[in-house]
C-alpha positions as CSV (number, residue, x, y, z in Angstrom):
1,X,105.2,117.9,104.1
2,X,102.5,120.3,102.8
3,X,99.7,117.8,103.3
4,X,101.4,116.8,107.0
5,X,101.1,120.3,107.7
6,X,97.6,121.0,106.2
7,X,96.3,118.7,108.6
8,X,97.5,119.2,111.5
9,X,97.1,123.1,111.2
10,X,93.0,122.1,110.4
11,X,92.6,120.3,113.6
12,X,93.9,123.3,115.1
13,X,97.3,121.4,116.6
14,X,100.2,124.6,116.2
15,X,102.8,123.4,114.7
16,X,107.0,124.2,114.9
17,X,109.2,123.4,111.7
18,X,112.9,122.0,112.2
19,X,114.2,120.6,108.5
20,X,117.9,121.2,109.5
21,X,118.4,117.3,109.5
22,X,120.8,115.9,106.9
23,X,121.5,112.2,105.8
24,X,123.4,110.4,108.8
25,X,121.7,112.6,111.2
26,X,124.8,114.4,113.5
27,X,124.5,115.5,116.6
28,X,124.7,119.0,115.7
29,X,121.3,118.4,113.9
30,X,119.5,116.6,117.5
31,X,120.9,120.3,119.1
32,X,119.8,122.8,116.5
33,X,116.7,120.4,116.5
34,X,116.2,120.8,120.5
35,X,116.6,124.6,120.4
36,X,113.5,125.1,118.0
37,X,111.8,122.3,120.5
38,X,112.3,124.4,123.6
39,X,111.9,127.8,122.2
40,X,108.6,126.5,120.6
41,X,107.5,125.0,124.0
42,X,106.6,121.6,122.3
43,X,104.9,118.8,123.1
44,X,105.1,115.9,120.0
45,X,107.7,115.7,117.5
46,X,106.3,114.1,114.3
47,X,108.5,112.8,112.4
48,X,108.2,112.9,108.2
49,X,110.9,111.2,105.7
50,X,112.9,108.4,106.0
51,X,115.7,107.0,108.8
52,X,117.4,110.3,109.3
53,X,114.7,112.0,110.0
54,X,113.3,110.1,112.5
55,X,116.3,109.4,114.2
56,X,116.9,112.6,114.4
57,X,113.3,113.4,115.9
58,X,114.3,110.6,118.7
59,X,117.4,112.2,119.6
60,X,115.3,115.7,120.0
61,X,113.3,113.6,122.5
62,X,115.7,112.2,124.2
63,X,118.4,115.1,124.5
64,X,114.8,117.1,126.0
65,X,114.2,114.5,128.8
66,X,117.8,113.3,129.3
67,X,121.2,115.5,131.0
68,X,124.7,115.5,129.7
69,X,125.8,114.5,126.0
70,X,124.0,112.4,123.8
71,X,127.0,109.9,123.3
72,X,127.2,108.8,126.9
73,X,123.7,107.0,126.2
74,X,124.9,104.9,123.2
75,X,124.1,101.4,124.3
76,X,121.1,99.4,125.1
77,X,118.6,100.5,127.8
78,X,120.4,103.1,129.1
79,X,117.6,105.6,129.0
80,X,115.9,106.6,132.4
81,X,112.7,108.5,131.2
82,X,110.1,108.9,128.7
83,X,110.6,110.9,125.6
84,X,107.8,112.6,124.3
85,X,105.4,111.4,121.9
86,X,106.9,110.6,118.5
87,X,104.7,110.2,115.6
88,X,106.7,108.8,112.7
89,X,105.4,109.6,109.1
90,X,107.4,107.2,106.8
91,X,108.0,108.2,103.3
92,X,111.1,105.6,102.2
93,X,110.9,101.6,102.4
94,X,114.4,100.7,104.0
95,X,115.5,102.0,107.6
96,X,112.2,100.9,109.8
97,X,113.4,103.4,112.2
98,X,109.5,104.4,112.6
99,X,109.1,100.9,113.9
100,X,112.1,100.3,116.1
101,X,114.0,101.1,119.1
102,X,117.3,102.3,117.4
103,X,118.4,105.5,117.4
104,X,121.7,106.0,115.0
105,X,123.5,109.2,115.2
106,X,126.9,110.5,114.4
107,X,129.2,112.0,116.7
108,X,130.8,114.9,114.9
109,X,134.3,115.3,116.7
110,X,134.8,112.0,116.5
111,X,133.4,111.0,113.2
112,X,132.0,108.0,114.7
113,X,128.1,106.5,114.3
114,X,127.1,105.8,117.7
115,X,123.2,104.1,118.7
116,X,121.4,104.1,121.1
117,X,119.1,101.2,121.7
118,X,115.6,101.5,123.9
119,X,112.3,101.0,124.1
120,X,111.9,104.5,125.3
121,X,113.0,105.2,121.4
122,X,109.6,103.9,119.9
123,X,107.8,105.9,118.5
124,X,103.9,106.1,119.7
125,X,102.7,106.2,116.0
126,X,103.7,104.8,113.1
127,X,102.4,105.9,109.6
128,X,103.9,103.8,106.4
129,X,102.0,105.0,103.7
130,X,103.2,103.9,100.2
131,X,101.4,106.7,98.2
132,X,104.3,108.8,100.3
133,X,106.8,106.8,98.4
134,X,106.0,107.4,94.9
135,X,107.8,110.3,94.2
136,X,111.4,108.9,95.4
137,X,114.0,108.5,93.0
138,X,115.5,105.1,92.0
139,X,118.8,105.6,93.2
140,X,117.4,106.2,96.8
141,X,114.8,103.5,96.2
142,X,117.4,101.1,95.5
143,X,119.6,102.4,98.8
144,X,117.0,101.7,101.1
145,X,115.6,98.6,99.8
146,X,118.9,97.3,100.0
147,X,118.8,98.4,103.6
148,X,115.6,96.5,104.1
149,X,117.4,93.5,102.8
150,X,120.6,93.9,104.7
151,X,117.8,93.9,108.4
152,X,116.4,90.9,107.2
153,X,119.3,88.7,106.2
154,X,121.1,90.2,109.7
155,X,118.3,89.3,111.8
156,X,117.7,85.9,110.0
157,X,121.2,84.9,110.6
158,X,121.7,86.7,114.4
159,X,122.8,85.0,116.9
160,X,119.6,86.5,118.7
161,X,117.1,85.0,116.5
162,X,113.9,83.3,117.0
163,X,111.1,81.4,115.6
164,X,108.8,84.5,115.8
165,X,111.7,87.2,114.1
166,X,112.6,84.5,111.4
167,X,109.1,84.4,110.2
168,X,109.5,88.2,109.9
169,X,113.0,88.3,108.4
170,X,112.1,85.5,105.9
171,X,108.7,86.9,104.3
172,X,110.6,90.2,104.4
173,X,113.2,88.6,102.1
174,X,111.2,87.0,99.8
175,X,108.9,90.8,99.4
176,X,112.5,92.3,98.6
177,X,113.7,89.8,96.2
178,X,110.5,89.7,94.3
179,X,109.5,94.1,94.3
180,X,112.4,95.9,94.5
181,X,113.5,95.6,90.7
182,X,109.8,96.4,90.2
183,X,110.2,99.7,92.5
184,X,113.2,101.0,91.3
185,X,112.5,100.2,87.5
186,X,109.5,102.3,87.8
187,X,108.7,103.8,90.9
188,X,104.9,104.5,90.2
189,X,104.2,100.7,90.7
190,X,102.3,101.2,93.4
191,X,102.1,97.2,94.1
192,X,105.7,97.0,94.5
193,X,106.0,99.8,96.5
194,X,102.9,99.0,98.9
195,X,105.1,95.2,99.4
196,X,108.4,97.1,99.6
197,X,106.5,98.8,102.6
198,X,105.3,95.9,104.4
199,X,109.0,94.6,103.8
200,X,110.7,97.1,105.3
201,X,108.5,97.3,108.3
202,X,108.8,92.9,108.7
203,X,112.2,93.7,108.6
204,X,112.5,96.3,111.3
205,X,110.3,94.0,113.1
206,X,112.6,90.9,112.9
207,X,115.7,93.3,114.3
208,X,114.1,95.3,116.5
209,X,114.0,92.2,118.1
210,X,117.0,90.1,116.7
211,X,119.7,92.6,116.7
212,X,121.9,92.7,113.3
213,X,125.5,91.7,112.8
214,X,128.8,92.5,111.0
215,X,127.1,94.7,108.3
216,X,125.8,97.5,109.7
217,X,128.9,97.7,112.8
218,X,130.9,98.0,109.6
219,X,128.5,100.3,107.7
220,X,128.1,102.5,110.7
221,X,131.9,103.2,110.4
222,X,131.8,104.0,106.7
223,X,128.5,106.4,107.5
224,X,130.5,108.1,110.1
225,X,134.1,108.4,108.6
226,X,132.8,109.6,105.2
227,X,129.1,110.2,105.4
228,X,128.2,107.4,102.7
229,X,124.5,106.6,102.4
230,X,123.5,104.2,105.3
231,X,121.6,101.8,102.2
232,X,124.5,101.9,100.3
233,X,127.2,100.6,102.7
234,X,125.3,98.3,103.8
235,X,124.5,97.3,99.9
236,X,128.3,97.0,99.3
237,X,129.2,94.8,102.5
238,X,126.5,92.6,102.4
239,X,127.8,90.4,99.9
240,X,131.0,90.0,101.4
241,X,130.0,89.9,105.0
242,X,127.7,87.0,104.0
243,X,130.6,85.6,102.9
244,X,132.5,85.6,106.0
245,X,129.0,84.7,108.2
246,X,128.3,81.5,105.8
247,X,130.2,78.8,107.6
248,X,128.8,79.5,110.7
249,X,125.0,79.0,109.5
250,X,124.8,77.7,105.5
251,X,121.0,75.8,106.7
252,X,119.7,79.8,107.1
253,X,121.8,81.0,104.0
254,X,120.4,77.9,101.8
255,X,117.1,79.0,103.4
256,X,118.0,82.7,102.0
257,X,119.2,81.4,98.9
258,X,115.4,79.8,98.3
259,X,114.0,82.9,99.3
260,X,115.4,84.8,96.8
261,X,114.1,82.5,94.1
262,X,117.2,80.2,93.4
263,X,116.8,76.5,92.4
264,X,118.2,74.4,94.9
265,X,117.1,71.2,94.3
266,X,119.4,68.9,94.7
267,X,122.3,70.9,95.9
268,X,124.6,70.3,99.3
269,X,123.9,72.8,101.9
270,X,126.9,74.7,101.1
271,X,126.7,75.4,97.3
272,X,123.0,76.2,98.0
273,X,124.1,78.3,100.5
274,X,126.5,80.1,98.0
275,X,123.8,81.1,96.1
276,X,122.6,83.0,98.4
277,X,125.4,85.3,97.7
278,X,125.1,85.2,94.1
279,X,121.2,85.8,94.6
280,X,122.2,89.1,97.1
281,X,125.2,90.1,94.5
282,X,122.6,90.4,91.2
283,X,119.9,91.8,92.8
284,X,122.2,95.0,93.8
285,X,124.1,95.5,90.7
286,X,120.5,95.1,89.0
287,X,119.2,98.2,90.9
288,X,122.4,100.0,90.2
289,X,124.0,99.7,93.5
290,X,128.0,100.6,93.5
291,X,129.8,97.4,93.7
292,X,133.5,98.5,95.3
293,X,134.3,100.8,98.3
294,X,136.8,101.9,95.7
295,X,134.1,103.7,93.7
296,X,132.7,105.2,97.0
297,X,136.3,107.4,97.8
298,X,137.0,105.2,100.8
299,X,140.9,104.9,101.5
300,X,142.1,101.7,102.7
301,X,144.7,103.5,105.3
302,X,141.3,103.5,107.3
303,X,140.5,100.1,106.8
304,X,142.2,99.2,110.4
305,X,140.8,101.8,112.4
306,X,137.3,101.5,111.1
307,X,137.7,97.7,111.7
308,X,138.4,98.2,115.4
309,X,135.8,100.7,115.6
310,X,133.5,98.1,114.1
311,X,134.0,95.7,116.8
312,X,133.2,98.0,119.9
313,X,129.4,99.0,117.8
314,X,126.6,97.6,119.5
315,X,125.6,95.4,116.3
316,X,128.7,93.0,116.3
317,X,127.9,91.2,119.2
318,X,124.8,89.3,117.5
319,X,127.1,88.3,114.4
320,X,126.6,84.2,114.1
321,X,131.0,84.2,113.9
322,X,132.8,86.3,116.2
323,X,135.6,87.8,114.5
324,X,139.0,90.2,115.5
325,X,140.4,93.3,113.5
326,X,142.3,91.4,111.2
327,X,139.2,89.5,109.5
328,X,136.8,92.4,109.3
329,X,139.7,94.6,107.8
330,X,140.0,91.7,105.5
331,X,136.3,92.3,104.9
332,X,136.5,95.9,104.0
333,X,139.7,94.8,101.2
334,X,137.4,92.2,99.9
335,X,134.4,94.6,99.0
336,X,137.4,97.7,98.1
């Protein structure tokens, strides 16, 4: 922030400060955020961190060009004018919010995530830098790589997919399975951490375009209900979600399972394609991720409600097998 701030104050550019934005951005945040914007008479909003941050920094832009409450936009295109420039500094390798058109924000009476999806959302500048991402612990490393992964397997697998986001989602999947050990086990590798970057970034190119699925509708409900790290719901789901997903595409999952460095030769497309899991499952308890929604203080009393909540989120309608409340509560007791 120092250095972001240095440089803009040298080429004479006056600059407002808003760090009131926590992890799941709320609401609350995007209107504490838009009272500094208008009292400071602003112009840009530059984003610097990871996800939150700049979706935060888009919900400042859009609550200052847009009337009424933020929630009634959730949905896709539902913007009507253009938000002002938003320059996105990224400093984590997992959301690709700085790339994308997603907007995630939590409604705080309701306890709900809610997204809005538009082009309007993009942001004019995008800065992924991974000298920025030295410093991050491993623990928040490992979150938001997992993220990265969770993009790229959704968008692989979506029913929105194309030859031009699979490309994207695939090399995106063989980065993570191959640097993020490397970044978490020492997060000075600055190798790992440059292809963690391009990663992420393939990623959010393959669902800015693709959509995701069944993960992150179901994440968004575990983000909103009990403010668990985005990377780390998504971490504990994906496994199972695959699960549920893997009849309705094992070619793309065998494809996954390759990816990921598994052998297999040989193999029917279904076993192959439950490596894939096995592959996804390692790879997260190797980097320390919680295994069990148990671990995470989740109560399975919510387990219905956050499954019908799941279903009405904008992300479940690309999920390769349509599914009802029943089977993605089932889902949440499979990964308790």
């Amino acid at each position: 922030m120092d250095k972001t701030l240095h440089y803009l104050r040298e080429a004479g550019i006056e600059v407002a400060i808003f760090d009131g934005v926590e992890p799941n951005p709320k609401d609350t945040n995007v209107r504490d955020g838009l009272a500094v914007f208008r009292r400071e008479q602003c112009d840009i909003i530059v984003t610097v961190g990871g996800g939150s941050p700049h979706d935060c920094g888009k919900g400042i832009g859009i609550a200052a060009t847009h009337e009424g409450d933020l929630y009634q936009y959730a949905g896709i295109e539902t913007l009507t004018n253009p938000l002002p420039p938003i320059v996105a500094v990224n400093t984590t390798a997992g959301t690709a919010s700085e790339v994308t058109r997603h907007c995630v924000l939590t409604n705080t009476e309701t306890r709900v995530k809610f997204v809005i999806v538009s082009w309007r959302n993009l942001p004019s500048v995008s800065i992924n830098d991974p000298l920025l991402m030295i410093g991050k612990p491993a623990a928040l490393t490992a979150a938001t790589g997992m993220d990265a992964l969770t993009h790229a397997v959704e968008a692989y697998i979506s029913k929105d997919a194309n030859p031009v986001t699979d490309a994207a989602a695939m090399q995106a999947i063989r980065l993570i399975a191959r640097n993020l050990r490397q970044a978490v086990a020492l997060g000075s590798n600055l190798q790992a951490r440059e292809n963690m970057a391009y990663a992420s970034l393939l990623a959010g190119m393959a669902f800015n375009n693709a959509n995701l699925g069944y993960v992150h509708a179901m994440a968004h409900q575990l983000g909103g209900l009990y403010d668990m790290p985005h990377g780390v719901a998504n971490a504990v789901l994906l496994p199972h979600v695959a699960r549920y997903n893997l009849i309705a595409n094992p070619e793309k999952f065998a494809d996954i399972a390759e990816l990921m460095g598994e052998n297999i030769t040989g193999l029917s497309t279904l076993d192959a394609a439950e490596k894939a899991i096995a592959a996804i499952t390692r790879l997260s308890m190797d980097i320390g991720i919680p295994q069990h929604l148990r671990d995470l203080g989740v109560k399975e009393a919510d387990f219905p409600y956050m499954a019908e909540m799941a279903l009405k989120d904008g992300n479940a309608f690309s999920n390769p097998r349509k599914g009802n409340e029943q089977e993605i509560a089932a889902i949440f007791r499979q990964a308790f």
